[in-house]
DORO-811024 format. One record per residue: residue in three letters; y, x, z of N, C-alpha, C in turn. Coordinates in nm, 2 decimals, decimal comma, m for minus. Layout:
<recs>
{'ALA'; {Y; X; Z}; {Y; X; Z}; {Y; X; Z}}
...
</recs>
This chain:
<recs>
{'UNK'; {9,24; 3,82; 14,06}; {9,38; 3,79; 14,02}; {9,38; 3,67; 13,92}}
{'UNK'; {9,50; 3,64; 13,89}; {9,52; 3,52; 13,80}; {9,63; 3,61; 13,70}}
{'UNK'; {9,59; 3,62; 13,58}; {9,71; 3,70; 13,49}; {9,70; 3,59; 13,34}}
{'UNK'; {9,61; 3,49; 13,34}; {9,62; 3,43; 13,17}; {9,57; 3,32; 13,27}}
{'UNK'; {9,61; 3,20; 13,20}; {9,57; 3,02; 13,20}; {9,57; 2,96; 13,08}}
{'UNK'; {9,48; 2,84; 13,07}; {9,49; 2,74; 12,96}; {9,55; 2,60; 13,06}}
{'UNK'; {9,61; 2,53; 12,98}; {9,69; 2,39; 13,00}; {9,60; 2,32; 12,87}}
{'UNK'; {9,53; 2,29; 12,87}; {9,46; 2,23; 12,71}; {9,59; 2,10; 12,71}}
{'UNK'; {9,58; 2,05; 12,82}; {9,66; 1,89; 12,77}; {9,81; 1,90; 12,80}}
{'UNK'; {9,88; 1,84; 12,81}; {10,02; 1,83; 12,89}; {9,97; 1,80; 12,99}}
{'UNK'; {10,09; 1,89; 13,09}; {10,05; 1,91; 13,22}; {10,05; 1,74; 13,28}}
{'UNK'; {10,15; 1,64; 13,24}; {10,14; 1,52; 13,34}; {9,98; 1,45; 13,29}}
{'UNK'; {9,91; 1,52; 13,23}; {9,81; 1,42; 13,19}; {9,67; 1,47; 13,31}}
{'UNK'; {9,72; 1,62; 13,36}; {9,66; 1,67; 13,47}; {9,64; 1,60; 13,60}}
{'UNK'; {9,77; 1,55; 13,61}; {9,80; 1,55; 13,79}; {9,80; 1,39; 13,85}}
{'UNK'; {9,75; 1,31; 13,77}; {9,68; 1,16; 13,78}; {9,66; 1,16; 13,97}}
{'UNK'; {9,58; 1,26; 13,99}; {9,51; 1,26; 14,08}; {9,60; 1,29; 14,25}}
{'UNK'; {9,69; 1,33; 14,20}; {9,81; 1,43; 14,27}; {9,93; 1,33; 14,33}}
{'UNK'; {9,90; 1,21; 14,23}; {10,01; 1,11; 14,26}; {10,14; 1,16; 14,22}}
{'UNK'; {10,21; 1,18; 14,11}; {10,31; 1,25; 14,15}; {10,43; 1,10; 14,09}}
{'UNK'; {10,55; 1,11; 14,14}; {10,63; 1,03; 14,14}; {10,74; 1,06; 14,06}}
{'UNK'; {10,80; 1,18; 14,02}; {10,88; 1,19; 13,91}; {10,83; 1,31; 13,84}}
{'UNK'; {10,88; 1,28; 13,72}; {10,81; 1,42; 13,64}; {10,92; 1,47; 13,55}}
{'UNK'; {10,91; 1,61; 13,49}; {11,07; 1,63; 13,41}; {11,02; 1,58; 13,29}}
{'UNK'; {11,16; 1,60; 13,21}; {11,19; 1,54; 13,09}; {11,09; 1,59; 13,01}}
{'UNK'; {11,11; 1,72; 12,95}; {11,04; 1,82; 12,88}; {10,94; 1,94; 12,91}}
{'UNK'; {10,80; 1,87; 12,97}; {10,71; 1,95; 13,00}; {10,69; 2,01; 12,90}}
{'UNK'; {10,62; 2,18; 12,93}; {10,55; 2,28; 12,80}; {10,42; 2,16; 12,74}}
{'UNK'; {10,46; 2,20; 12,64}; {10,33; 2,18; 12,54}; {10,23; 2,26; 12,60}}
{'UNK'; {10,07; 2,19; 12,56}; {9,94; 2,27; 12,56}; {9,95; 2,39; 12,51}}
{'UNK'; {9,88; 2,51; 12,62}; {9,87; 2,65; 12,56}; {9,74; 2,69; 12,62}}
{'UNK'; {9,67; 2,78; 12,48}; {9,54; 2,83; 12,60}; {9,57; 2,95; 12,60}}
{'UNK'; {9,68; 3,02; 12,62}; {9,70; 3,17; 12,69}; {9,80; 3,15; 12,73}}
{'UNK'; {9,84; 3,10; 12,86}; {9,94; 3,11; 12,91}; {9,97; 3,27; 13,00}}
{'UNK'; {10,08; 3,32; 13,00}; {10,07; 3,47; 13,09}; {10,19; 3,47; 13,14}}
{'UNK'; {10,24; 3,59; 13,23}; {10,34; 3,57; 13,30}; {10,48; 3,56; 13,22}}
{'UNK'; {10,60; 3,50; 13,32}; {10,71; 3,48; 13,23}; {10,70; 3,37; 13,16}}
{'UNK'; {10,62; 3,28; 13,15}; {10,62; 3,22; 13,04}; {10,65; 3,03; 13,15}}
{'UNK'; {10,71; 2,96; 13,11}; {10,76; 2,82; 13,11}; {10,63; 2,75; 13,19}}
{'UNK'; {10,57; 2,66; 13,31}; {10,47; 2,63; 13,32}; {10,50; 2,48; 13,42}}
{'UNK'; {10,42; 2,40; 13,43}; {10,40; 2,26; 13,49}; {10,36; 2,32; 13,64}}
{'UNK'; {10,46; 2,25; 13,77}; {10,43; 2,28; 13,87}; {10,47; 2,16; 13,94}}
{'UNK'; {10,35; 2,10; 14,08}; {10,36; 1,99; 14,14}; {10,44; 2,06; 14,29}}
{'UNK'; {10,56; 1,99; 14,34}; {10,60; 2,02; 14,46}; {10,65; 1,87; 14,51}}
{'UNK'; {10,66; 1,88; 14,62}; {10,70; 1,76; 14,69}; {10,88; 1,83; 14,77}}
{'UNK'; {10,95; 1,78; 14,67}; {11,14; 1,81; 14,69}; {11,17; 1,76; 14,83}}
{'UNK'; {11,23; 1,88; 14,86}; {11,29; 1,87; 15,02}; {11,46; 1,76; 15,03}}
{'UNK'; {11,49; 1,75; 14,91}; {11,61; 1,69; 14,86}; {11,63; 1,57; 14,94}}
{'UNK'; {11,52; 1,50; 14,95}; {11,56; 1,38; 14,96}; {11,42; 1,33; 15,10}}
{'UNK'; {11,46; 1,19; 15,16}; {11,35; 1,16; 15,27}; {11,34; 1,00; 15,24}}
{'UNK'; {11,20; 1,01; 15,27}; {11,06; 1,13; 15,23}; {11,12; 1,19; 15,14}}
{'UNK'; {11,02; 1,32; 15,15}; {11,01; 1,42; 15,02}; {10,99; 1,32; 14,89}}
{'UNK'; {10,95; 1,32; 14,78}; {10,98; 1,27; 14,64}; {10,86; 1,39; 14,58}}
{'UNK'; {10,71; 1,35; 14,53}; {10,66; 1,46; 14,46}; {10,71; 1,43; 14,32}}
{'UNK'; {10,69; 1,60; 14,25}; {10,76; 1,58; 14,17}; {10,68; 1,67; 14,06}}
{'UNK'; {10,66; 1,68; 13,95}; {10,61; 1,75; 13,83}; {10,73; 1,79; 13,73}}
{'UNK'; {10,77; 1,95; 13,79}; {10,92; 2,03; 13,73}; {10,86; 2,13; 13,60}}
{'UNK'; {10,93; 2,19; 13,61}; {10,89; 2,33; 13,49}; {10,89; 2,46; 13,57}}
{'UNK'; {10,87; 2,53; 13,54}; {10,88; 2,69; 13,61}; {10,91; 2,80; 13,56}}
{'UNK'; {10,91; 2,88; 13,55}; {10,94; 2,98; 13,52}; {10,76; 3,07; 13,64}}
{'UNK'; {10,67; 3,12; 13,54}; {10,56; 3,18; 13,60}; {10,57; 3,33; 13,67}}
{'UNK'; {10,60; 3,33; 13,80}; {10,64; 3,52; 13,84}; {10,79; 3,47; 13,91}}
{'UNK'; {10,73; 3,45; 14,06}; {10,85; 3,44; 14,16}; {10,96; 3,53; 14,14}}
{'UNK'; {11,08; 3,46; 14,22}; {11,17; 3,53; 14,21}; {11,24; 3,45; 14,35}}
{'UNK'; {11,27; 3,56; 14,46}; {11,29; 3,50; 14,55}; {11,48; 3,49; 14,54}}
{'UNK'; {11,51; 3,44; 14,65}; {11,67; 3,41; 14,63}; {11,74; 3,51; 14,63}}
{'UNK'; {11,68; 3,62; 14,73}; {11,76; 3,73; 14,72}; {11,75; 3,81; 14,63}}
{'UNK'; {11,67; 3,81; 14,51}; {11,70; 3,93; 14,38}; {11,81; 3,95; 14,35}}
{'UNK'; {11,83; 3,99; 14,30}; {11,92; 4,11; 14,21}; {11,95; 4,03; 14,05}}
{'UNK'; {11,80; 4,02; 14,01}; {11,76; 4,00; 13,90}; {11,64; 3,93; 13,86}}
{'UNK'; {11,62; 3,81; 13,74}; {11,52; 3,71; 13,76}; {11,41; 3,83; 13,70}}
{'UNK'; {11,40; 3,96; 13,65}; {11,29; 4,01; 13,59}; {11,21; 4,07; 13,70}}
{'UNK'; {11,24; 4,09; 13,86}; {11,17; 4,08; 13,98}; {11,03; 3,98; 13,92}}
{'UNK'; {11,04; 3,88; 13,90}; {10,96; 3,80; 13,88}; {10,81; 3,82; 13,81}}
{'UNK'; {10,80; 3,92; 13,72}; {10,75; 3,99; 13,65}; {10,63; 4,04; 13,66}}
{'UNK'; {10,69; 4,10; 13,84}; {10,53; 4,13; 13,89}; {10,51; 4,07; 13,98}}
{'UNK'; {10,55; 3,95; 14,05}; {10,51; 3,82; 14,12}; {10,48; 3,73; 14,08}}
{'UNK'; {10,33; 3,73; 13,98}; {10,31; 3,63; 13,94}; {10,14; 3,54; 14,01}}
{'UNK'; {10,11; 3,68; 14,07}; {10,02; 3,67; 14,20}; {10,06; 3,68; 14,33}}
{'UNK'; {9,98; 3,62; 14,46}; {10,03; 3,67; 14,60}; {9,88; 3,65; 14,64}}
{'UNK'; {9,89; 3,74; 14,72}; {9,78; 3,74; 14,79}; {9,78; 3,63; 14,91}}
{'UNK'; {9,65; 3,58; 14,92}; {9,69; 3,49; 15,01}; {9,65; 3,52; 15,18}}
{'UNK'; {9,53; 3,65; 15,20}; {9,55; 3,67; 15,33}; {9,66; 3,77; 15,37}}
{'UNK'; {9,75; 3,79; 15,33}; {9,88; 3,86; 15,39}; {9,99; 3,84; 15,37}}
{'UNK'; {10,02; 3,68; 15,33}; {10,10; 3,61; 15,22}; {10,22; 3,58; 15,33}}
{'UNK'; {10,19; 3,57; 15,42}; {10,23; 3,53; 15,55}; {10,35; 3,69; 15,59}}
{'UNK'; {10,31; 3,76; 15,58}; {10,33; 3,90; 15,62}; {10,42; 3,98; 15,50}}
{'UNK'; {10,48; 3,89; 15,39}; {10,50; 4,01; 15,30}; {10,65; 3,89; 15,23}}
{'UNK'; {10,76; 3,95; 15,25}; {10,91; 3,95; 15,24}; {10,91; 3,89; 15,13}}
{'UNK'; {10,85; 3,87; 15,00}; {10,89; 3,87; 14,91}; {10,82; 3,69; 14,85}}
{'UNK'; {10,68; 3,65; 14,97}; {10,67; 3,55; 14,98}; {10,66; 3,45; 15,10}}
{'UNK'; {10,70; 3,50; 15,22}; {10,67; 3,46; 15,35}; {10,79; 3,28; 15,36}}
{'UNK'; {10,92; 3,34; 15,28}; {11,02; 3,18; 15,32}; {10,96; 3,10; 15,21}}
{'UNK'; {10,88; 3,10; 15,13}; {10,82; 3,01; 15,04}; {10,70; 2,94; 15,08}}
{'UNK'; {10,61; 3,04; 15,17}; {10,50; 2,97; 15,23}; {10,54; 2,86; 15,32}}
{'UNK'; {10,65; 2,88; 15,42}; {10,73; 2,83; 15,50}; {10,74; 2,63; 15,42}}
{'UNK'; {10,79; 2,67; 15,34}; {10,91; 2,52; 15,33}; {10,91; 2,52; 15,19}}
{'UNK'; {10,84; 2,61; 15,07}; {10,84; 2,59; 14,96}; {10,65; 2,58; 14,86}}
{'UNK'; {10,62; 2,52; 14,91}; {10,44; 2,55; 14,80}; {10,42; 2,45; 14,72}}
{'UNK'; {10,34; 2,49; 14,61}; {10,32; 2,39; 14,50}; {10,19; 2,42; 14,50}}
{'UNK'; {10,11; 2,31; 14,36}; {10,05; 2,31; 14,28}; {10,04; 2,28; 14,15}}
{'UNK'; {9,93; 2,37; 14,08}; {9,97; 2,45; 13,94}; {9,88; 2,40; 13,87}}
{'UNK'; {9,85; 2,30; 13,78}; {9,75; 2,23; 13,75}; {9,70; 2,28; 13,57}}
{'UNK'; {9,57; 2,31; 13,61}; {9,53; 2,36; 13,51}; {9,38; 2,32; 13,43}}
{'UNK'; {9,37; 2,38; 13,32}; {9,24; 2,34; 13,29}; {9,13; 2,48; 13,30}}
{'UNK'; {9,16; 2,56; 13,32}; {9,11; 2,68; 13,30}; {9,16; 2,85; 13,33}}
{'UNK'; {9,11; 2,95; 13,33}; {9,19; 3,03; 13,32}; {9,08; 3,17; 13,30}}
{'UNK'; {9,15; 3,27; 13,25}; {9,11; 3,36; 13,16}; {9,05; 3,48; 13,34}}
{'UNK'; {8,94; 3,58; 13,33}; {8,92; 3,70; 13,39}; {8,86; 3,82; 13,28}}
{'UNK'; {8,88; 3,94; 13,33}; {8,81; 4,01; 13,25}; {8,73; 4,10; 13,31}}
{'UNK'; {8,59; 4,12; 13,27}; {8,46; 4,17; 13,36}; {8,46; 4,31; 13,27}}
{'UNK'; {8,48; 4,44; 13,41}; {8,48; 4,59; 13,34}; {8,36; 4,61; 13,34}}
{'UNK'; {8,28; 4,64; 13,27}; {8,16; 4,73; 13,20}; {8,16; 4,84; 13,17}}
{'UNK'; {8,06; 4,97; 13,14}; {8,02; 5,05; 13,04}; {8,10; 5,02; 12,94}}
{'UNK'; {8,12; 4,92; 12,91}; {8,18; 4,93; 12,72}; {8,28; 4,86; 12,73}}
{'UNK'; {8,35; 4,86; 12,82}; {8,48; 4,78; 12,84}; {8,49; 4,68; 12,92}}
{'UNK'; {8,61; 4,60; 12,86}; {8,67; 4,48; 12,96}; {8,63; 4,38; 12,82}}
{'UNK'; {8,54; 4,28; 12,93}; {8,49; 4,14; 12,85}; {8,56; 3,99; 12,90}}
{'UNK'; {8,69; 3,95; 12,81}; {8,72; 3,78; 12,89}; {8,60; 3,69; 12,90}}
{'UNK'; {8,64; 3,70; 12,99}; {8,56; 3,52; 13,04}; {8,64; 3,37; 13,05}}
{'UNK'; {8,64; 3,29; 13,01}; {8,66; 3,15; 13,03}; {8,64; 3,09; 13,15}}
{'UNK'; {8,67; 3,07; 13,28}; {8,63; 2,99; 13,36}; {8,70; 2,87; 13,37}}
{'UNK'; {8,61; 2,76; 13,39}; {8,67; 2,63; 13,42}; {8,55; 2,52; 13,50}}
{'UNK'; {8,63; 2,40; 13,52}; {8,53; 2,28; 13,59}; {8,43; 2,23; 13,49}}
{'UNK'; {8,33; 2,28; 13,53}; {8,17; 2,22; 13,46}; {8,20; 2,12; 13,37}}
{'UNK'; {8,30; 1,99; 13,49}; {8,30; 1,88; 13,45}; {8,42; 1,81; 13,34}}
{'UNK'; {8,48; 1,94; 13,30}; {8,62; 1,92; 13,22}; {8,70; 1,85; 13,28}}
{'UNK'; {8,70; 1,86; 13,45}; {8,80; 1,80; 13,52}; {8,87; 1,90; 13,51}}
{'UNK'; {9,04; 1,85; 13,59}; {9,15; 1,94; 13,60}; {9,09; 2,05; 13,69}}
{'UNK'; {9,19; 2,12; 13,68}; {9,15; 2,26; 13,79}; {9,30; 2,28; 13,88}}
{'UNK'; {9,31; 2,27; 13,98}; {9,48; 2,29; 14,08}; {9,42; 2,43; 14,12}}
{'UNK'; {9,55; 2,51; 14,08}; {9,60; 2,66; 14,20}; {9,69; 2,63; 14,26}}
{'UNK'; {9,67; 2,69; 14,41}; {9,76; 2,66; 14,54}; {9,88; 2,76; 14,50}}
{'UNK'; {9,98; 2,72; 14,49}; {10,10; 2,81; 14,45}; {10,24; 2,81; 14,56}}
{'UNK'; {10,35; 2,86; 14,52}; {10,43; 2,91; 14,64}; {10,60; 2,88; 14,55}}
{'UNK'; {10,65; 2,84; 14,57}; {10,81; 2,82; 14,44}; {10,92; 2,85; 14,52}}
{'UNK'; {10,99; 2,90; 14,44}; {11,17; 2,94; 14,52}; {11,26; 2,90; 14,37}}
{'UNK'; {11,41; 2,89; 14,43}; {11,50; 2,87; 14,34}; {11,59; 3,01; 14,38}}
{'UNK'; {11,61; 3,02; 14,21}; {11,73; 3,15; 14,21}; {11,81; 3,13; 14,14}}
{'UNK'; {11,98; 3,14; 14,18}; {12,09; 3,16; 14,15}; {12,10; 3,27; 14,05}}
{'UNK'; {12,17; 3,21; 13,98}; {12,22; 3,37; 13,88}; {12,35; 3,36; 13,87}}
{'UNK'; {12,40; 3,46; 13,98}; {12,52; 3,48; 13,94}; {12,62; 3,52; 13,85}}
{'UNK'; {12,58; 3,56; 13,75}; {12,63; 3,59; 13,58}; {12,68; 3,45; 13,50}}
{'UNK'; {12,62; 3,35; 13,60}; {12,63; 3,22; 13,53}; {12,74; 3,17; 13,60}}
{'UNK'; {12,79; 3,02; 13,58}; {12,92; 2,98; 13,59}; {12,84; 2,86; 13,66}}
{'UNK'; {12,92; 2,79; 13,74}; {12,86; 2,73; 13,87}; {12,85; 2,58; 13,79}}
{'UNK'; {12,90; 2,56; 13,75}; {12,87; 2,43; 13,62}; {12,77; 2,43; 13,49}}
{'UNK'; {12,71; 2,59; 13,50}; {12,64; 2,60; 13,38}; {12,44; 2,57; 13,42}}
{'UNK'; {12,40; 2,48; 13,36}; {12,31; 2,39; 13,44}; {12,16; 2,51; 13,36}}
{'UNK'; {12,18; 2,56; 13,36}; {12,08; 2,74; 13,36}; {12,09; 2,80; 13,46}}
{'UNK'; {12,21; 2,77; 13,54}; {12,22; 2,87; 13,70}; {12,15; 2,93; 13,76}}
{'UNK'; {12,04; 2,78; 13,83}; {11,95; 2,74; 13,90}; {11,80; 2,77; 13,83}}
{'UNK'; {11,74; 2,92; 13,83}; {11,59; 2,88; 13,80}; {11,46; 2,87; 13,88}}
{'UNK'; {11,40; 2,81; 13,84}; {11,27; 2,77; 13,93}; {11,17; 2,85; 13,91}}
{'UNK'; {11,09; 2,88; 13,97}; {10,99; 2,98; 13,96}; {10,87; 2,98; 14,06}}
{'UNK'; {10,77; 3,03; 14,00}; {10,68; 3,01; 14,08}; {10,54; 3,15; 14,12}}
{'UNK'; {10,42; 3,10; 14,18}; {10,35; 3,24; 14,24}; {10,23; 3,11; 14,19}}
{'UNK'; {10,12; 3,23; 14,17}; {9,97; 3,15; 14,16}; {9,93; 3,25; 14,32}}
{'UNK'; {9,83; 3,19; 14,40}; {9,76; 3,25; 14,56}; {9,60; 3,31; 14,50}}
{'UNK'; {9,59; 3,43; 14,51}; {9,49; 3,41; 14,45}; {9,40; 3,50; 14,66}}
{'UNK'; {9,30; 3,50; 14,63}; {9,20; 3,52; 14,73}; {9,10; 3,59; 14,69}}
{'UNK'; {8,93; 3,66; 14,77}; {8,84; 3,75; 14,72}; {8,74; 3,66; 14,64}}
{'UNK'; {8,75; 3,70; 14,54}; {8,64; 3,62; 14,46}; {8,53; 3,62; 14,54}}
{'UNK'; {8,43; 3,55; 14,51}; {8,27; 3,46; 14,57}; {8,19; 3,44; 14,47}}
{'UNK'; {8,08; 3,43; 14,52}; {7,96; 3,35; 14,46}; {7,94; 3,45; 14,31}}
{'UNK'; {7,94; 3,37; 14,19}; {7,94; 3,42; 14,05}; {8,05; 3,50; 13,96}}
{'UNK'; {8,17; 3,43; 14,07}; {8,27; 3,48; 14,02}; {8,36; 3,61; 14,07}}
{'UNK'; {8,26; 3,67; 14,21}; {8,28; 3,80; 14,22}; {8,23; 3,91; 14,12}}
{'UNK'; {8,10; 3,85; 14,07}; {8,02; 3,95; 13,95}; {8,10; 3,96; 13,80}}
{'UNK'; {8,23; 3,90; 13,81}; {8,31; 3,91; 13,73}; {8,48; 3,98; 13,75}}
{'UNK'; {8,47; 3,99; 13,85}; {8,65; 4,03; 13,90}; {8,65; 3,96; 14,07}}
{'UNK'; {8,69; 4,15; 14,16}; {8,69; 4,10; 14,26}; {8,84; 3,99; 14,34}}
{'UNK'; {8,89; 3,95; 14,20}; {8,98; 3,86; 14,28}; {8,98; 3,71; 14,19}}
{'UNK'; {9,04; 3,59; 14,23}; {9,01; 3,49; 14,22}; {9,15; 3,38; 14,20}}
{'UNK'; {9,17; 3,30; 14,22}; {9,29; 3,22; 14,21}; {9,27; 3,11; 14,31}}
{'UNK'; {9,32; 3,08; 14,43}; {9,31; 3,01; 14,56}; {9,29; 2,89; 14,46}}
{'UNK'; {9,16; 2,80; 14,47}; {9,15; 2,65; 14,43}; {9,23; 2,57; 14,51}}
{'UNK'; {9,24; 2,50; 14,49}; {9,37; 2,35; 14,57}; {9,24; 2,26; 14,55}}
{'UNK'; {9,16; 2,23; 14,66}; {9,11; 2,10; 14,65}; {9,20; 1,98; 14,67}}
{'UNK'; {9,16; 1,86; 14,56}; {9,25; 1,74; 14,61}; {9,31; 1,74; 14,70}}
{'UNK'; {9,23; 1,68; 14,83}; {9,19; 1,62; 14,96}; {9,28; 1,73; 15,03}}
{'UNK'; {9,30; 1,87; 14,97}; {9,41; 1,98; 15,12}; {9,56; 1,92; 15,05}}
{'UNK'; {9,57; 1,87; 14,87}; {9,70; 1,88; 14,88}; {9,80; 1,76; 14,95}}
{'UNK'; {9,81; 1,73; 14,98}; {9,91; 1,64; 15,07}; {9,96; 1,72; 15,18}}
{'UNK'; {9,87; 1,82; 15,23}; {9,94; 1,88; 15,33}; {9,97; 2,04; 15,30}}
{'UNK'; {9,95; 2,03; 15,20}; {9,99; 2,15; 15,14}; {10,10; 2,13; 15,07}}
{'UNK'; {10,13; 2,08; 15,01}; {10,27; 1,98; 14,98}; {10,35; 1,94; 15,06}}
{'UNK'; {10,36; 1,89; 15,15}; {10,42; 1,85; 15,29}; {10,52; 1,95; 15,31}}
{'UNK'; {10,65; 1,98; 15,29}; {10,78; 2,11; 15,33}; {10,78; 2,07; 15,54}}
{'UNK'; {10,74; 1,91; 15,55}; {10,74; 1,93; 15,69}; {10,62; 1,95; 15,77}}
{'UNK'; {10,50; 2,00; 15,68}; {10,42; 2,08; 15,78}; {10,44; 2,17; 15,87}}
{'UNK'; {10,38; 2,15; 15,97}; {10,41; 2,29; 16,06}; {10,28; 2,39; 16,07}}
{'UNK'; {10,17; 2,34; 16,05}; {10,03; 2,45; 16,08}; {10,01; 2,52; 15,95}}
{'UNK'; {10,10; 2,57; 15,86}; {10,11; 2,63; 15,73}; {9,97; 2,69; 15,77}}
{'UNK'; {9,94; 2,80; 15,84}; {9,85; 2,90; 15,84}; {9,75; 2,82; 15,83}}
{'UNK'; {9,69; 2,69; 15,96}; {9,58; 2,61; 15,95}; {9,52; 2,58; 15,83}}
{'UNK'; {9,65; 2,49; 15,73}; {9,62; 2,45; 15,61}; {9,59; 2,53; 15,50}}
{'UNK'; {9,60; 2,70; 15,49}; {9,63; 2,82; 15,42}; {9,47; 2,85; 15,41}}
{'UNK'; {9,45; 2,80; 15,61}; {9,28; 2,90; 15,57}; {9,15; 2,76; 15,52}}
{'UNK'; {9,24; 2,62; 15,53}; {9,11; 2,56; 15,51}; {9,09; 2,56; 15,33}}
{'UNK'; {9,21; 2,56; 15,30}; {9,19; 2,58; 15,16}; {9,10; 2,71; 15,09}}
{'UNK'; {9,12; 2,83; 15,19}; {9,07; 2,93; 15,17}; {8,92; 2,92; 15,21}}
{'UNK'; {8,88; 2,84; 15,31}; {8,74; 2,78; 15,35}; {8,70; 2,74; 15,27}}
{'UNK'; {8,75; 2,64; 15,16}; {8,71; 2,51; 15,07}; {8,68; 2,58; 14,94}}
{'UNK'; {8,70; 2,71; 14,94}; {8,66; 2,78; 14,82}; {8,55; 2,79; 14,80}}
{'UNK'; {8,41; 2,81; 14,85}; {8,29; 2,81; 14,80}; {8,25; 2,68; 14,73}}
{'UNK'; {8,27; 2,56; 14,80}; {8,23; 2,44; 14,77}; {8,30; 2,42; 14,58}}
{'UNK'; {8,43; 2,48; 14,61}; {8,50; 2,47; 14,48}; {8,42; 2,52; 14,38}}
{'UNK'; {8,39; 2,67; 14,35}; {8,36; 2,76; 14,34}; {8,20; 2,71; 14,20}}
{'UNK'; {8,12; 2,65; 14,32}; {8,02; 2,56; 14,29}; {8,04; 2,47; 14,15}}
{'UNK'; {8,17; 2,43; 14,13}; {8,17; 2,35; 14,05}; {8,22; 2,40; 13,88}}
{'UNK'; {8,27; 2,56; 13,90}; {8,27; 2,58; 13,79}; {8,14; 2,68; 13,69}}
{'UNK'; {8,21; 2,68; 13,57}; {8,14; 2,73; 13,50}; {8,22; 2,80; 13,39}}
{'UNK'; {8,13; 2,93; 13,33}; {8,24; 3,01; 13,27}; {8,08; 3,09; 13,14}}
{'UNK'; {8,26; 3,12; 13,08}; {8,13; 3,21; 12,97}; {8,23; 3,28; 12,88}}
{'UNK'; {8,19; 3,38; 12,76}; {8,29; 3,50; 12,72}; {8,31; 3,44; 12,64}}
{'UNK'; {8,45; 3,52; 12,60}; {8,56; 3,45; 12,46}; {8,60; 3,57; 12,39}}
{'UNK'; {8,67; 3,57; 12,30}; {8,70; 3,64; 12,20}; {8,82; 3,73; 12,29}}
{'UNK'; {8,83; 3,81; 12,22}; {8,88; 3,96; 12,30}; {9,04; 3,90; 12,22}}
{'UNK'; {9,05; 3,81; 12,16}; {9,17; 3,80; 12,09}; {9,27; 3,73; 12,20}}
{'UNK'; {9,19; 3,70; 12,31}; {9,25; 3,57; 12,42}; {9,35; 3,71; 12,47}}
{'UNK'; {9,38; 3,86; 12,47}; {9,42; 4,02; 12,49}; {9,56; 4,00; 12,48}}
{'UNK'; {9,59; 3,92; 12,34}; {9,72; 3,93; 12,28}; {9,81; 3,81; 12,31}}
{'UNK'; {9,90; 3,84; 12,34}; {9,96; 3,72; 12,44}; {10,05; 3,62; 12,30}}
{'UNK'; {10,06; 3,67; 12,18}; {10,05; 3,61; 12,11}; {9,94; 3,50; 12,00}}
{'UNK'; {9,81; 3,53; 12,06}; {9,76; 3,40; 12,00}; {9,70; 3,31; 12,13}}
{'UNK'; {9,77; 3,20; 12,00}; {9,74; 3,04; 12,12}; {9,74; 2,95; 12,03}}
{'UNK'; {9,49; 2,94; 12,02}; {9,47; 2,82; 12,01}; {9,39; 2,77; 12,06}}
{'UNK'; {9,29; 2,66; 12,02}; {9,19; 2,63; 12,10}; {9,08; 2,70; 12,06}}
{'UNK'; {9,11; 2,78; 11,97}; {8,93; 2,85; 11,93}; {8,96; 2,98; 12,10}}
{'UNK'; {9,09; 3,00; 12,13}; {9,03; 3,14; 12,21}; {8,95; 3,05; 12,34}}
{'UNK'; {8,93; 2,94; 12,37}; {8,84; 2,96; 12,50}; {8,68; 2,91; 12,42}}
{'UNK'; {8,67; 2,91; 12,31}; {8,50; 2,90; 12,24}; {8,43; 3,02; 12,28}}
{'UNK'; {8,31; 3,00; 12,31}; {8,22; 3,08; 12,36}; {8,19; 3,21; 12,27}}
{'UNK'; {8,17; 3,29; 12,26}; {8,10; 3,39; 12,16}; {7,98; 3,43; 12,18}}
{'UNK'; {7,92; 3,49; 12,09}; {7,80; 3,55; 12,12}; {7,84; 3,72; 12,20}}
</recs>
C-alpha cells in the first residue's frame, strides 16, 4: 500500500519530464509526510478541450467518485488495487477516461517485526523524481451553490500492486511506478487498450523496482503532524 509520501520540492519542479502544459496557481508546498485527505500535485491530461491539454491541478488525496453522498467516502480511497481495479465500482469510470500521475520524491512503508512496525524511506537511488500511476474523478457537492467555485472537488487514488524484489521483504504491497516512457498513454482519456497499458506498467515494475533504494527513519514519520526534512534521515 501507499498510506504516507514526501514531495521534498514543489510538485512543478517534479514533472519537467512529464511535459506538462498548464499548471495551477497554488501548488502545496514541500511535505515529507504527506497522508490521506491531505491537498496533493497531480498530472492529468483534461478531456476539456482537443487535444487534451496536460495539466498539473491540486487534489484532494482519497477518491471520491461522482456518485457519493459525501466527500469523506474518500477517506478510505486512497489506494486501489490495480489487478481488480477494472472490476470494482468505486474505480472502474476513472480507469476508463480519468488517470493521472502523482509525482513524488519518496514514500513512507512500515516493516512488522517481533518488536513492531519499523518506517522505511523508499526512494530513487538517484534523487530522481519518483511518478505513481493514479486514477482522478470530480465531485459535486451539492450543499454548495452552483456559483460557489468549492463546488467542484478533485480527487484522486494512488494504484498500488504486489510488492517485489526488496521491497516485498518490507510490506507485501507497493505503489504502481509510472515509468516515463508508459505515461503518454496512460494519460491519453482517448486510449482504448486501458487494460494493455495497466499491465505493461504493471510489467515495468521490476526494472523500476531496481532503481530504488530505502532505509529506516524515525518512528516520528507515525504522527501525521510532524513535517520536516529530518523525518526521511536515516537512523541507526
Amino acid at each position: 500500500m501507499c498510506g504516507r509520501f514526501v514531495v521534498a520540492n514543489v510538485a512543478s519542479e517534479l514533472v519537467g519530464v512529464l511535459r506538462v502544459d498548464v499548471q495551477a496557481d497554488e501548488l502545496p508546498q514541500p511535505s515529507y509526510n504527506i497522508a490521506p485527505t491531505a491537498q496533493i500535485g497531480i498530472v492529468l491530461d483534461s478531456i476539456k478541450s482537443e487535444p487534451p491539454v496536460r495539466r498539473l491541478e491540486v487534489a484532494r488525496w482519497g477518491l471520491v467518485p461522482g456518485w457519493a453522498k459525501d466527500v469523506k467516502v474518500g477517506a478510505r480511497a486512497f489506494n486501489a488495487r490495480s489487478e481488480d481495479v477494472e472490476d470494482k465500482p468505486m474505480f472502474r469510470d476513472a480507469l476508463i477516461k480519468r488517470r493521472a500521475v502523482i509525482p513524488a520524491s519518496g514514500y513512507y512503508e512500515w516493516k512488522t517485526t517481533e518488536e513492531g512496525k519499523t518506517p522505511h524511506y523508499i526512494h530513487p537511488a538517484d534523487g530522481s523524481p519518483l511518478f505513481f500511476a493514479g486514477l482522478y474523478e470530480w465531485w459535486k457537492n451539492p450543499a454548495l451553490a452552483a456559483d460557489d467555485p468549492a463546488r467542484w472537488v478533485l480527487s484522486c487514488t494512488i494504484l498500488t500492486r504486489d510488492a517485489i524484489g526488496r521491497l516485498g521483504s518490507i510490506h507485501d504491497r507497493m505503489p504502481l511506478f509510472m515509468d516515463p516512457d508508459f505515461a503518454d498513454a496512460w494519460l491519453d482519456p482517448t486510449t482504448e487498450n486501458v487494460g494493455d497499458v495497466l499491465d505493461a506498467a504493471i510489467d515495468a515494475a521490476p526494472d523500476m523496482v531496481e532503481t530504488l533504494d530505502d532505509h529506516v527513519v524515525s518512528s516520528a514519520v507515525g504522527n501525521v503532524r510532524n513535517d520536516s526534512p529530518e523525518l526521511i534521515e536515516p537512523v541507526a
